[in-house]
N, C-alpha and C positions, 0 to 999 in steps of 0.2 A: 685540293687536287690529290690525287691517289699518285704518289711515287714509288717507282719501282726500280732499283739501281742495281748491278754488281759490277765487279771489278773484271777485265779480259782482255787478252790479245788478240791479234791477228785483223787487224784494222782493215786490210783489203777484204776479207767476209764482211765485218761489221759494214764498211762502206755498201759494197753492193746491197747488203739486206737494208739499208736505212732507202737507199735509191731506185730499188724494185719496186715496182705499183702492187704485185701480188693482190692483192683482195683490196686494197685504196686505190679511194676514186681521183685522190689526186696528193702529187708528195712536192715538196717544193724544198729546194736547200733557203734556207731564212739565212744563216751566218757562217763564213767563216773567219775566225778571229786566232790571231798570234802564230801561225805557218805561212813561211813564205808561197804555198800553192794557195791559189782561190778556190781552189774544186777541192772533194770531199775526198776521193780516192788519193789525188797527189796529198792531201791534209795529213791524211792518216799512214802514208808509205812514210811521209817524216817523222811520224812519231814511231812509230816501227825501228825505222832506222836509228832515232836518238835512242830506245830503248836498248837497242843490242850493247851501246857501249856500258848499260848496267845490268845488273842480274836480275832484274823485275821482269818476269815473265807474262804479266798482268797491270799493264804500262796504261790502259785506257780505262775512266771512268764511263759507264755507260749507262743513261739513264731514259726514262720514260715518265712523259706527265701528262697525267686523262682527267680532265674537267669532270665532276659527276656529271649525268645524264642531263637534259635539257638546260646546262648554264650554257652564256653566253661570254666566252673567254676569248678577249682581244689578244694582238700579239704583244699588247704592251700587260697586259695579265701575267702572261706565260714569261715575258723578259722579267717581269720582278721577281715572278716566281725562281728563276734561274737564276738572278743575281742574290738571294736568300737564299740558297741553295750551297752558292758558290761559297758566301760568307760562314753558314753555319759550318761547312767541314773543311775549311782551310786551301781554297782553291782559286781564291781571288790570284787574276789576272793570268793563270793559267791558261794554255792554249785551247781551244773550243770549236765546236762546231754545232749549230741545232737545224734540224730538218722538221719540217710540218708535215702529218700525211691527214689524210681523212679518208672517214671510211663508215657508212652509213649515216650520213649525215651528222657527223660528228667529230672534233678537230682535238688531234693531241699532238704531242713537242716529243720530239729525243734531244737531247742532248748530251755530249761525250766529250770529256775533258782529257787531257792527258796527265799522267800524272809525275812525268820527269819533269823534274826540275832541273834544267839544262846550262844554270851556272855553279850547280855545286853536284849534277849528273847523277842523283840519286829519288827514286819513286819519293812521293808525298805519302806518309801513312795517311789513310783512314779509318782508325779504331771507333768500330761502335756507330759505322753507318748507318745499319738500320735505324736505332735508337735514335739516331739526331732527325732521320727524314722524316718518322712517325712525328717530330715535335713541328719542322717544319708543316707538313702536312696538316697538323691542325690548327695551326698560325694561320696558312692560307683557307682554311673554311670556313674559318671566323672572320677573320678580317673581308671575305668576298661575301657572305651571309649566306655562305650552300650548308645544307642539310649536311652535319657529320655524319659518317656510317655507320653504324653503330660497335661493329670490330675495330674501327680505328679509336673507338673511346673505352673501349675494354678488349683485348684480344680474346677475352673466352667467347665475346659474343661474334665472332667472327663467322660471314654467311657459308654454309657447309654447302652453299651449291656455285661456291666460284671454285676454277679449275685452271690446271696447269696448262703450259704449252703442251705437252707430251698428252693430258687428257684431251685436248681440242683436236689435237692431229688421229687419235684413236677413235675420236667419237666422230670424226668428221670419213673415216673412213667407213664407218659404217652408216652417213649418210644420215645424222642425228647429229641435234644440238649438245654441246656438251653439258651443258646446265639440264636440258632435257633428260640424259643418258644418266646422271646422278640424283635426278628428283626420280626415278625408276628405282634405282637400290636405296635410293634412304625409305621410300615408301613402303617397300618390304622389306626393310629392315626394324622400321617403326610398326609397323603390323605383326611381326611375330616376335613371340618370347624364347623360343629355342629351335635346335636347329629342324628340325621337321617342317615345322609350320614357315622358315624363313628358304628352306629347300625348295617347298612348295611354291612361293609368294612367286621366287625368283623361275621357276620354271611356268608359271603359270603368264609372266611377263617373256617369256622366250628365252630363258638365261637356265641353265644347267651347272649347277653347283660341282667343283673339281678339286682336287689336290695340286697344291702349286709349287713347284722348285723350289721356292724360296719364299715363297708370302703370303703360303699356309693355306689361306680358300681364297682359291678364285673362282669365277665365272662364266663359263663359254656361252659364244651365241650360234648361231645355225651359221655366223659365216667364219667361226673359226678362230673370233676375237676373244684375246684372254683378258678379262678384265679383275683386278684388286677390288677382293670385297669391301679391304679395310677403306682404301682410297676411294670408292666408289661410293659408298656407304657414308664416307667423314667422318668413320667413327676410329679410334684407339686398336692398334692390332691385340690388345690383350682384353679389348672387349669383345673383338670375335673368338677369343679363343673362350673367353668366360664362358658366352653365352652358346656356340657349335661343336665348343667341345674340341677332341684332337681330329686334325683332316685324315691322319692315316688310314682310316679302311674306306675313306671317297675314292675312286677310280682318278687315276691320270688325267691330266691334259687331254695327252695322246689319247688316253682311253674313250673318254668322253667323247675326241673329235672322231676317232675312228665309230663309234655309233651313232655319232649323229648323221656323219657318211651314206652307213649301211639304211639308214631310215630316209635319206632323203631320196626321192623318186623321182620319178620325170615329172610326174605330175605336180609333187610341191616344187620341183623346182622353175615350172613354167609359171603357178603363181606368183612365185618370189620375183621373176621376172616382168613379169605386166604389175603387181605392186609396185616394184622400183622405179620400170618406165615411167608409167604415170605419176608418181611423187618428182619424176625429173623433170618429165613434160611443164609442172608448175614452176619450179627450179628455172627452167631455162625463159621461162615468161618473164618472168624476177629480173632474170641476167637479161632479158636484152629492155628493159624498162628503166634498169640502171643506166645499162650502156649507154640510152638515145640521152638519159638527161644529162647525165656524166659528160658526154661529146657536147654539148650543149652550155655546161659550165666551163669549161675545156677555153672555147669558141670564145665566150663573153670576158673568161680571165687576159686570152692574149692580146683580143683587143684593147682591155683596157691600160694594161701593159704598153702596148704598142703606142695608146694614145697617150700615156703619160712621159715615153719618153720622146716621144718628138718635144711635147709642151715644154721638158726640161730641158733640153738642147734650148732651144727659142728663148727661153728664161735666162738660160745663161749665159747666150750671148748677149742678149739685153743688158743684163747686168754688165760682164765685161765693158760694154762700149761705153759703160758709163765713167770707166776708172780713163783721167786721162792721160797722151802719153806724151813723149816729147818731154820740150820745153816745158809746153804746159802742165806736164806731169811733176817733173822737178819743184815748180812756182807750186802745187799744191800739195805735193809733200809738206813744202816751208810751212807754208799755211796753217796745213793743220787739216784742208778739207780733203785729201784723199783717204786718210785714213778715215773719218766720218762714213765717206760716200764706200767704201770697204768695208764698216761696221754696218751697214743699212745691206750691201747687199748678201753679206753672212748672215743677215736676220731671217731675210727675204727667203734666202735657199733654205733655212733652216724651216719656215714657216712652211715652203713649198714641198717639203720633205714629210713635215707631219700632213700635211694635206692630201699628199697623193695616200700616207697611210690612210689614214681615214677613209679613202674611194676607196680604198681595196678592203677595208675590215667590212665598211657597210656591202659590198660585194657580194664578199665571202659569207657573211652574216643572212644576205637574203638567199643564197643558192645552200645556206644549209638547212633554212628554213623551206626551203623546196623538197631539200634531200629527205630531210625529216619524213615530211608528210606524203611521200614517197614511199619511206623506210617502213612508215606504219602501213600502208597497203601490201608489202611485200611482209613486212610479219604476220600477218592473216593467210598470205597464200604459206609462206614457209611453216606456220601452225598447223593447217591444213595437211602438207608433205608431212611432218613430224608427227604428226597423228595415225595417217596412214602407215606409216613406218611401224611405230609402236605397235600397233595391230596387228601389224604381218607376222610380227615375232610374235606375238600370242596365237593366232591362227594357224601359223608353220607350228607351233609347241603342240596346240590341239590336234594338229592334222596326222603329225607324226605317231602321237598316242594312237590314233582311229588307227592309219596304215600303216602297220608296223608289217617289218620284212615276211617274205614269207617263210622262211626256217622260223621265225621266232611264231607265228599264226600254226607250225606244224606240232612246234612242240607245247604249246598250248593245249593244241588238239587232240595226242597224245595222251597228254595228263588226263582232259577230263572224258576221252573213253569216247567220245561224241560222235556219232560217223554222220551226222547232217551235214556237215562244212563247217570252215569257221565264222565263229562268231559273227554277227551282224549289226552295225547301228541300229536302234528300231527308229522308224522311220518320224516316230512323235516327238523325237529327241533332235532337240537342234545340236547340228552340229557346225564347226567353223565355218565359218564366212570370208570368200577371199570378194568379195563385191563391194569397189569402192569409189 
């Protein structure tokens, strides 16, 4: 499993983000252990509140655990996983809580431990977390037989196209993958040796090379997004500076955005607009193809839910009426045989407890074998959107070349003395394409 943990307060956020559906198709609270509340929000107000009588400002462990892609990770997978977790960095019997969400056909854990220790009122250090969870992590991909990654067995080989939250949320506002948005600048970054030819790569993908406040060459697109060439790229910031030299005589931010301004027209911007609709109109096929099966999983979990806890009610009274009372319960204390008929029926609940797990893992196991084969129909239509997209920003980059403003067409015309008009595309010459 790939873990991901840091240390943080503020438990009433944390709670709501674990309990938000946001983009999961389904979240379910799995445990709460060692708070007198059952629910996640009152869980976490007490650890809050025990934290204030110490000065640990970062009173909750919080972690995340993502099966590699196509395993099949039961709940009891995921509890070992956490109880190895707990052991390796000193958190055994610690307060806890774990949430399940899923989300493209695919199931992972949070878990968040507190980290006061509430009879002697002071945080539990944890020195050198990451370092313990990398060893854990490769215990569990051995021990489950999944494919290690190949960064978690060397970190220099770590994949240069996974990305932050802060990249997902930028690249999602431009209506692109983020892994998409970075195979874009490493591809013209691997294509050119200096900065001319990598100036080029990038504006010929719709990106405009800039001077950045603070992180030296970044990248604007036609909607205005500043993008890190170094972060975008995966590469070292003293390797773009190796190879582009100092950013100082690039134009601004501002500069860049104010001409991209001036060059955008009605007319590219009515393309940019039926591109986008139509990559959305795919987009919203997606979303309601989810939705219908989603409601659909939805449906079949509450039932089955529903049907296992009448079965337990009915079970347990059965059992009960087996223990008996009175007299006759006294004369089988003596005996010997109540306590028997007691151990048979803690076998029983205990047997009927793994059992209902099992309906619900084989459940959850076929509607995410649904979700899957699902997921992959919607990666072909969202390929498709993410295609189009790329293109637009090449197209808008071409277009803007062709129709440039008309002061900048005046003083063109100026220079070379020419009283025909200005310049013309010839007509042999393909130019951008917004048909898609």
């Amino acid at each position: 499993m790939i873990l991901k943990a840091k240390e943080r307060g503020n438990g009433a956020q944390l709670a709501r983000y674990l309990l938000t559906m946001g983009d999961n198709d389904h979240v379910e609270l799995h445990e709460v252990r060692g708070f007198i509340s059952d629910d996640l929000t009152g869980a976490f107000q007490e650890a809050d509140a025990i934290a204030l009588g110490t000065r640990c400002q970062k009173h909750l462990f919080s972690m995340s655990l993502n099966p590699p892609e196509g395993a099949d990770a039961d709940i009891e997978t995921f509890e070992n996983a956490i109880e190895q977790i707990e052991q390796k960095l000193g958190l055994d019997g610690q307060p806890r809580a774990i949430v399940f969400h899923e989300k493209d056909g695919r199931r992972h854990a949070h878990a968040v431990w507190s980290r006061i220790d509430s009879e002697r009122m002071r945080a539990i250090n944890l020195p050198f977390y990451k370092e313990r969870l990398r060893e854990v992590s490769r215990e569990l991909f051995l021990e489950n037989g999944w494919d290690m990654p190949r960064g978690l067995e060397d970190r220099r080989l770590r994949d240069p196209s996974n990305f932050t939250h802060e990249e997902w949320q930028q690249a999602r506002r431009a209506g692109l993958d983020a892994k998409e948005l970075k195979a874009v600048f490493r591809k013209a970054w691997e294509s050119s040796d200096n900065r001319a030819a990598f100036e080029q790569a990038l504006k010929e993908r719709g990106f405009r090379l800039a001077k950045g406040d603070r992180r030296g060459f970044v990248a604007v697109d036609y909607r205005g997004e500043v993008y890190s060439v170094a972060r975008y790229a995966s590469v070292k910031a003293k390797d773009v500076q190796a190879r582009l030299g100092d950013p100082g005589d690039l134009p601004s931010v501002d500069q860049v955005k104010a001409d991209i301004a001036d060059r955008m027209t009605a007319k590219i911007e009515s393309f940019i607009k039926q591109a986008e609709r139509d990559a959305a109109k795919r987009l919203a096929q997606n979303k309601l193809l989810k939705a219908e099966i989603v409601a659909r999983h939805t449906t079949e979990r509450q039932q089955l839910t529903e049907k296992q806890d009448a079965r337990w009610q009915a079970e347990t009274l059965a059992r009960a009426a087996r223990l008996p009372k009175g007299m006759s319960g006294i004369w089988h204390r003596l005996t010997g045989r109540y306590g028997k008929v007691r151990a048979q029926n803690e076998l029983e609940a205990l047997e009927a407890l793994r059992r209902d797990r099992a309906e619900k893992d084989d459940l959850i196991v076929r509607q995410l074998d649904q979700r899957q084969a699902l997921q992959q129909e919607i990666a072909i239509q969202r390929e498709a959107a993410q295609s189009e997209l790329l293109q637009l920003r090449e197209d808008v980059a071409r277009y803007m070349d062709a129709e440039q403003p008309e002061h900048t067409r005046k003083q063109g015309h100026d220079r070379d003395g020419d009283d025909d008009g200005p310049t013309r595309t010839p007509r042999n010459r393909r130019g951008p394409s917004f048909e898609f």
